[in-house]
BAFI-3210 file (N, C-alpha, C; in Angstrom, 3 decimals, decimal comma, padded with zeros to 6 digits):
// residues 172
n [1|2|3|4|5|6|7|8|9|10|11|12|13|14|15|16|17|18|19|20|21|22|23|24|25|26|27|28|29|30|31|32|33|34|35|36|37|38|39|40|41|42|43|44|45|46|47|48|49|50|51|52|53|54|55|56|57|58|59|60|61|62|63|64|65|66|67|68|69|70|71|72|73|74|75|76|77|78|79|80|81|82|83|84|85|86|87|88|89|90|91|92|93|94|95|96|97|98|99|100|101|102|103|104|105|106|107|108|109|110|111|112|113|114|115|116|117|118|119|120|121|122|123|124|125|126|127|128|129|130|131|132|133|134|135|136|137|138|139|140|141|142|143|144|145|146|147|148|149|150|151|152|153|154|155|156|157|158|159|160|161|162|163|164|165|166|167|168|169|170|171|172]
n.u [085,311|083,361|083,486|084,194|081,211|079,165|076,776|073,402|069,964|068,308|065,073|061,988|060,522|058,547|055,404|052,787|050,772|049,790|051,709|052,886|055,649|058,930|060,213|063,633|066,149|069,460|070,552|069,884|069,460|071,590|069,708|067,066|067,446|067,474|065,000|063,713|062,489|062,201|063,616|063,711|065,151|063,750|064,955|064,825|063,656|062,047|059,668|057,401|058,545|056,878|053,786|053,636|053,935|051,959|049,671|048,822|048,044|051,378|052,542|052,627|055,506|056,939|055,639|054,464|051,478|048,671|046,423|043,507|043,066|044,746|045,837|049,657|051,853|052,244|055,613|054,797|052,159|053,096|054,742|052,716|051,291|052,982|053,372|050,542|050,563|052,370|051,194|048,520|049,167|050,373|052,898|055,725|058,812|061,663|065,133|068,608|070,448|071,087|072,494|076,175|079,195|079,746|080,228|078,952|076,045|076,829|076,697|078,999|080,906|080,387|080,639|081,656|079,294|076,078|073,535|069,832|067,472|065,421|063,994|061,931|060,064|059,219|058,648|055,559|054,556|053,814|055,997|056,542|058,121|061,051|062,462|065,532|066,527|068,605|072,184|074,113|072,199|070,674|073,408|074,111|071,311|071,742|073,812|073,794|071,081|069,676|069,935|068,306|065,979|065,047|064,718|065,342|066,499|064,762|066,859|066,951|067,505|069,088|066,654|067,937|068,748|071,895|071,427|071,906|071,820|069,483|066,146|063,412|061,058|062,503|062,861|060,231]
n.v [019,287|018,735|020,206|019,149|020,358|020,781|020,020|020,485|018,481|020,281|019,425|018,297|014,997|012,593|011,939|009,903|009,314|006,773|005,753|003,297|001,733|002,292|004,208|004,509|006,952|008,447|010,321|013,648|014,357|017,099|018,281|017,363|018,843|021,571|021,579|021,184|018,780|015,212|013,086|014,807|015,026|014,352|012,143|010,279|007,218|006,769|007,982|006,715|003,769|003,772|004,701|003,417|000,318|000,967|000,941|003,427|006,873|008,168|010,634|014,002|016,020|019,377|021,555|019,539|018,178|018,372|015,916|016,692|019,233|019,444|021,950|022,786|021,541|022,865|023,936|023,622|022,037|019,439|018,601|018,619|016,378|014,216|013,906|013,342|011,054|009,133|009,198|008,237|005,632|004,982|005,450|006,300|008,807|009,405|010,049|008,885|010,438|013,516|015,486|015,683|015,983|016,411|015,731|017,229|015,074|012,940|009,746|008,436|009,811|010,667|012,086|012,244|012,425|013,219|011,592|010,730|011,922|009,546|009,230|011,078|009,662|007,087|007,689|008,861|007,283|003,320|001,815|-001,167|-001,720|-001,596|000,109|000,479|002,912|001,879|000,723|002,399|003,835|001,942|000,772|003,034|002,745|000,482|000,714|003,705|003,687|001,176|000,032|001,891|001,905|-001,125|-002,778|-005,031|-003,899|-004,166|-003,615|-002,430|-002,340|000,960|003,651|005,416|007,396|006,740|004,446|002,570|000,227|-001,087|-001,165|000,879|-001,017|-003,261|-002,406|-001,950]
n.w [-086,110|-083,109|-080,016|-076,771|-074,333|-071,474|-070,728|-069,639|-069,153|-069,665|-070,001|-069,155|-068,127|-069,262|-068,097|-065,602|-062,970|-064,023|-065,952|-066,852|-068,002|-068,461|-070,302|-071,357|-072,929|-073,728|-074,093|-074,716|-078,358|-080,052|-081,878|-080,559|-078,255|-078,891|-079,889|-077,662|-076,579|-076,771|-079,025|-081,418|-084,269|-087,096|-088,706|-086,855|-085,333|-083,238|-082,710|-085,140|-084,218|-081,351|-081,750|-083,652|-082,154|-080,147|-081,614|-083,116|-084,652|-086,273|-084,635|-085,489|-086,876|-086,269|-088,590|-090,311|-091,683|-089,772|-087,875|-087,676|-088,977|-091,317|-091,280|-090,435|-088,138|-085,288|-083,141|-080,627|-080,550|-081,561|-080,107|-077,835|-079,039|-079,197|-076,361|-075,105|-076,754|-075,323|-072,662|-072,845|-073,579|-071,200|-070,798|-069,790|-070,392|-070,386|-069,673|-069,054|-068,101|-067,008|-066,442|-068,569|-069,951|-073,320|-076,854|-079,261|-080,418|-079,677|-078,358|-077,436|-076,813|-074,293|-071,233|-067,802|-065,884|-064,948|-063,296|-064,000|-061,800|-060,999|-059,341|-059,007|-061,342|-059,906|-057,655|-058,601|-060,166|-060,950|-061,661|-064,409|-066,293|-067,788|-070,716|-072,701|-075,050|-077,057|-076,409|-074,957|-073,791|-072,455|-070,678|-068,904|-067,571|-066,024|-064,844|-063,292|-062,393|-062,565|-059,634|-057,966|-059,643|-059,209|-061,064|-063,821|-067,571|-070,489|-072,851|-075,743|-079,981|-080,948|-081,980|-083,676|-086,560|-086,902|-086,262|-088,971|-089,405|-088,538|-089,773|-090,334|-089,582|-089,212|-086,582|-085,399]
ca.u [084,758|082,616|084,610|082,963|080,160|078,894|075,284|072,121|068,974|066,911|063,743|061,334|060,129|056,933|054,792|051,792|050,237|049,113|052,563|053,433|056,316|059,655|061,692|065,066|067,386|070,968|071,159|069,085|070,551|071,566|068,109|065,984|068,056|067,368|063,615|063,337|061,906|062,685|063,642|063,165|065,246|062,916|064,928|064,858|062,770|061,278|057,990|057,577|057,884|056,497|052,913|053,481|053,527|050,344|048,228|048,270|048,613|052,290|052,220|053,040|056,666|056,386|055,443|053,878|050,009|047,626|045,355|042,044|042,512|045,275|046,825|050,873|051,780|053,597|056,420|054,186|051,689|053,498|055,152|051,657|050,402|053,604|053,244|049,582|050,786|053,022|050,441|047,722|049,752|051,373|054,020|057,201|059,860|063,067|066,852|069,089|071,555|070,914|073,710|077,163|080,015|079,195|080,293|077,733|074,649|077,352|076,673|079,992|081,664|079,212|081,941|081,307|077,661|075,363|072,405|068,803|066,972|064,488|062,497|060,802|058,866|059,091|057,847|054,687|054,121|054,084|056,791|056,658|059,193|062,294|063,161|066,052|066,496|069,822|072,923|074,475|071,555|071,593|074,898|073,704|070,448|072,319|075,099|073,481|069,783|068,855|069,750|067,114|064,499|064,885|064,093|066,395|065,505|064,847|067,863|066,581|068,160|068,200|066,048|068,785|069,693|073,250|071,485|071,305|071,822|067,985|065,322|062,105|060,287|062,775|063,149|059,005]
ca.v [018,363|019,479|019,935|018,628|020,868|020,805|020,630|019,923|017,745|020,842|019,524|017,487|013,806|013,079|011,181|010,316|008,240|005,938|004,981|001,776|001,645|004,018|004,230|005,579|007,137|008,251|011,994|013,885|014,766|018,575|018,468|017,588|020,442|022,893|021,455|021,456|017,725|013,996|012,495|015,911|014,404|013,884|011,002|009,354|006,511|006,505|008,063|005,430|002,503|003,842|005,084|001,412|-000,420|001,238|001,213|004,693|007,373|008,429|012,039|015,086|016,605|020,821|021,843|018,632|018,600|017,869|015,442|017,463|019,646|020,020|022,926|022,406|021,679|024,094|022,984|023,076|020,861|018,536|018,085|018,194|015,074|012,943|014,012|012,382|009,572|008,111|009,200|007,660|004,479|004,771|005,172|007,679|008,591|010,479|010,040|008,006|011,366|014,375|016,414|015,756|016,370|015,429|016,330|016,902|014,000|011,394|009,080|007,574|011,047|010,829|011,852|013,513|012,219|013,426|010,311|011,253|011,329|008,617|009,473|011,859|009,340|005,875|007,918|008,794|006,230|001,666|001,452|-002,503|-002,387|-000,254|-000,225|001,435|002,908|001,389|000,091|003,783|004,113|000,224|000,799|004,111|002,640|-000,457|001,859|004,685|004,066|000,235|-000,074|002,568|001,384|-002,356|-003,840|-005,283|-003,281|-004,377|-002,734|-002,306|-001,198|002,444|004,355|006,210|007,587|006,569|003,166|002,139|-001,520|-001,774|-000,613|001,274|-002,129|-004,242|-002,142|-002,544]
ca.w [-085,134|-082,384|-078,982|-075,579|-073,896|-070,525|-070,881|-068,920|-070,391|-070,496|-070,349|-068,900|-068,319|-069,350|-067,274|-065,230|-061,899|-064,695|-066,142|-065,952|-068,963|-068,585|-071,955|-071,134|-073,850|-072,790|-073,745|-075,989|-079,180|-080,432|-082,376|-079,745|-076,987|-079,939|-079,807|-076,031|-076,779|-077,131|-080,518|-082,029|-085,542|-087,936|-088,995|-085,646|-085,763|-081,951|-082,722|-085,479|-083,656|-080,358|-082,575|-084,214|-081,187|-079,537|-082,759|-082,884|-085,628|-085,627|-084,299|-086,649|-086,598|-086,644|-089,655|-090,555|-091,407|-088,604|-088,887|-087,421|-090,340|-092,277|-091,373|-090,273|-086,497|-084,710|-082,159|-079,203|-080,783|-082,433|-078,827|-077,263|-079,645|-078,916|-074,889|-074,900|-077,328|-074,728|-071,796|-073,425|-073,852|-069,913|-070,740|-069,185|-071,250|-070,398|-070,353|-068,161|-067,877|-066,316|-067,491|-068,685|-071,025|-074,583|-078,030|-080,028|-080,130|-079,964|-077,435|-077,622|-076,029|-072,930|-069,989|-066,508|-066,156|-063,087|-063,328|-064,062|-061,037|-061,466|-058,212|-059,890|-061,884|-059,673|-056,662|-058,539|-060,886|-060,615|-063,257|-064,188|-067,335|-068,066|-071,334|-072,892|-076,446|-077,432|-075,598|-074,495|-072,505|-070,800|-070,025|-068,228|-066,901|-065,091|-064,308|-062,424|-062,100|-061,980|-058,514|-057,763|-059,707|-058,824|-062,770|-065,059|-068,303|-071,629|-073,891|-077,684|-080,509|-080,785|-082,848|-084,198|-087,574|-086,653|-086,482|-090,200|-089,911|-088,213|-090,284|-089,199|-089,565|-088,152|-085,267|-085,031]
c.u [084,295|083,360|083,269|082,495|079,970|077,369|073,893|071,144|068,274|065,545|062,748|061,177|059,097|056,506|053,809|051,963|049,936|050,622|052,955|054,996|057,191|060,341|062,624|065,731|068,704|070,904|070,529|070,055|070,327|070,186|067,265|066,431|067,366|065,370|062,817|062,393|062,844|062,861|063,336|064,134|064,869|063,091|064,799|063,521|061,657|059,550|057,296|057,299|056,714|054,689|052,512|052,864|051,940|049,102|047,853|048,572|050,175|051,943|053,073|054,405|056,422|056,847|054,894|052,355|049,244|046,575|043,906|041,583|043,151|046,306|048,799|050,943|052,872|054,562|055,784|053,363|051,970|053,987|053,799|050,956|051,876|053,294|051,688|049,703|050,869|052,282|049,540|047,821|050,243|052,574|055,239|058,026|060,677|064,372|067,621|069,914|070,450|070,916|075,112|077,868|079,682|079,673|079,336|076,555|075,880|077,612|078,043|081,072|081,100|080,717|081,369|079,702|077,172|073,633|071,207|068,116|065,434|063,635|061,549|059,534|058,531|058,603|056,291|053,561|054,459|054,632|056,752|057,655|059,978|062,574|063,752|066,351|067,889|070,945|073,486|073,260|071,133|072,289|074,357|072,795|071,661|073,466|074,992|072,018|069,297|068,458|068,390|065,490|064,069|064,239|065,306|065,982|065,890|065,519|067,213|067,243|068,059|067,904|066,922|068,898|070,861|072,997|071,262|071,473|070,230|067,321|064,175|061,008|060,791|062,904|061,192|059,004]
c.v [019,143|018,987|019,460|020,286|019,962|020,602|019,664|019,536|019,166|020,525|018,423|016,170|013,946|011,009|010,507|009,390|007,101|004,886|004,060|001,517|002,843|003,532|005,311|006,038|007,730|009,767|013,062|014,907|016,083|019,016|018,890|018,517|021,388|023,027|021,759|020,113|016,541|013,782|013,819|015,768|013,901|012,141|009,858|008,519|006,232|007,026|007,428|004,669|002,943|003,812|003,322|000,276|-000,202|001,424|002,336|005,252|007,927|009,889|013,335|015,892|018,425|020,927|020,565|018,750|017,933|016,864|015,786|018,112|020,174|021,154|021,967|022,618|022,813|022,984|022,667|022,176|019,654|017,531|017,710|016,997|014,207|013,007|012,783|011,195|008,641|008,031|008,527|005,877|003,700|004,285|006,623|007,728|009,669|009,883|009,337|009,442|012,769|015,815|015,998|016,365|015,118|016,817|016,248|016,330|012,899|011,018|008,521|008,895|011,159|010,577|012,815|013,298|012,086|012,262|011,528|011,356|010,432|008,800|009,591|010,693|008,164|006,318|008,265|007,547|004,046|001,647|-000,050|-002,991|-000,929|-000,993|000,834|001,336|002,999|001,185|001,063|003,454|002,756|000,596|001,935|003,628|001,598|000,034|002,339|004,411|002,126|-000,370|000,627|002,250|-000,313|-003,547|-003,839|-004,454|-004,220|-003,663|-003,594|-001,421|000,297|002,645|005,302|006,344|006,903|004,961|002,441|000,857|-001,869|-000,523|-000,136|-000,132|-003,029|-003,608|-001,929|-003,668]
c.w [-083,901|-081,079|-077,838|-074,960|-072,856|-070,365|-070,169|-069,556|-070,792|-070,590|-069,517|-068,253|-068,512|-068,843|-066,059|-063,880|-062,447|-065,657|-065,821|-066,518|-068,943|-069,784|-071,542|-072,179|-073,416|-072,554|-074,857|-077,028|-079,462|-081,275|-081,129|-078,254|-078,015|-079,577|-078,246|-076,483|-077,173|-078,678|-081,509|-083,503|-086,352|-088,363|-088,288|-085,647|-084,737|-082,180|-083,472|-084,761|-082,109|-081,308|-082,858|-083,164|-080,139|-080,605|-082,427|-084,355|-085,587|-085,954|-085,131|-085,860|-086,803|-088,026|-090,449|-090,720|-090,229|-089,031|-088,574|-088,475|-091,105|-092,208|-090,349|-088,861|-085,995|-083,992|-081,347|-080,098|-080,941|-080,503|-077,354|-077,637|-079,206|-077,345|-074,622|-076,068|-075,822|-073,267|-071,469|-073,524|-072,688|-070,139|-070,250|-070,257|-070,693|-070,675|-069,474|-067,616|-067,456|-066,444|-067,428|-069,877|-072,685|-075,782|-079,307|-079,863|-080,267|-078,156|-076,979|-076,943|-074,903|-071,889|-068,999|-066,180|-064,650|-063,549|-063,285|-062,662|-060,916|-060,536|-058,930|-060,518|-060,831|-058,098|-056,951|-059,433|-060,967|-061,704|-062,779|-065,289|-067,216|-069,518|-072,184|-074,764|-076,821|-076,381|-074,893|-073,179|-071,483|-070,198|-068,960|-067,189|-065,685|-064,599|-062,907|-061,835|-061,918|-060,535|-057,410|-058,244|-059,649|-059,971|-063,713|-066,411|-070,013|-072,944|-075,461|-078,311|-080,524|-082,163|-083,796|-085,419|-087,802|-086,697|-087,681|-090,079|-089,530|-088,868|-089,606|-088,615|-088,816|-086,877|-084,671|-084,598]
res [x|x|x|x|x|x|x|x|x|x|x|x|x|x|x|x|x|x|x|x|x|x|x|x|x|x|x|x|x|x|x|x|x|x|x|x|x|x|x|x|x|x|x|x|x|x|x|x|x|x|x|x|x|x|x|x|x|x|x|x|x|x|x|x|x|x|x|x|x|x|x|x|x|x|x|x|x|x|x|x|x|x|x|x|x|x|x|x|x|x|x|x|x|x|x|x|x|x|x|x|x|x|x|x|x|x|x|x|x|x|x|x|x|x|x|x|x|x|x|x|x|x|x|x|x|x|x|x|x|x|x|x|x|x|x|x|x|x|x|x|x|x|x|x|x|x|x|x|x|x|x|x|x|x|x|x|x|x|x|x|x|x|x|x|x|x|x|x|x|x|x|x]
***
């Protein structure tokens, strides 16, 4: 069993002047640290529905074929076509957490937690929805961060592997 770790997000938010839409998740899992990216678990279903919901193509995982021409995406690409997915769409996406103690990708060990700082995006962008990708990160958003950004948020299941009772479709 994997002991607790100390560990910082590592990476990013992604997000523009044009965002209107933040999607929170709680803590990104040992995949996507490894990836230096969101949802970076193939099996994770977030780029799926997100793709789904904007009538888009869903965006190639590395080593996946491209669809310009075939050849296989690298990491940066793959992370450059979901970046202008959710750009494209206005939408933000990061993490409710910051950095804390966590064992493994299990949400359910989340202890010692320094809050995201949400400035960052709600000073440059008119966020008008929050919504978070499963109940971990609710709990987090209305925790640490709703007071700051002044919106109740729309908690949805998560995209998770770990979530087998909702399917890719029902969670469309």
């Amino acid at each position: 069993m994997a002991s607790y770790q100390h560990i910082s997000h590592g990476f990013d938010p992604v997000f523009d002047e044009h965002s209107r839409v933040l999607v929170l998740g709680s803590f990104p899992s040992v995949l996507s640290r490894a990836n230096a990216f969101y949802y970076g678990n193939p099996q994770n279903r977030f780029w799926r529905v997100i793709a789904h919901s904007l009538g888009k193509p869903v965006p190639p995982n590395e080593g996946e074929p491209l669809p310009a021409n075939g050849s296989t995406a690298s990491l940066e690409e793959s992370i450059a076509a979901k970046k202008a997915l959710l750009l494209e769409g206005g939408i933000a996406l990061w993490d409710a957490i910051e950095e804390c103690d966590i064992k493994g990708s299990s949400d359910a060990s989340i202890k010692s937690v320094v809050p995201a700082h949400i400035e960052r995006i709600t000073e440059c962008a008119h966020i008008e929805a929050v919504i978070c990708n499963g109940a971990t990160a609710g709990r987090l958003y209305k925790r640490y961060l709703q007071w700051k950004v002044g919106l109740v948020a729309h908690v949805l299941p998560s995209t998770s592997p770990a979530n087998a009772a909702w399917k890719t479709e029902r969670l469309i």
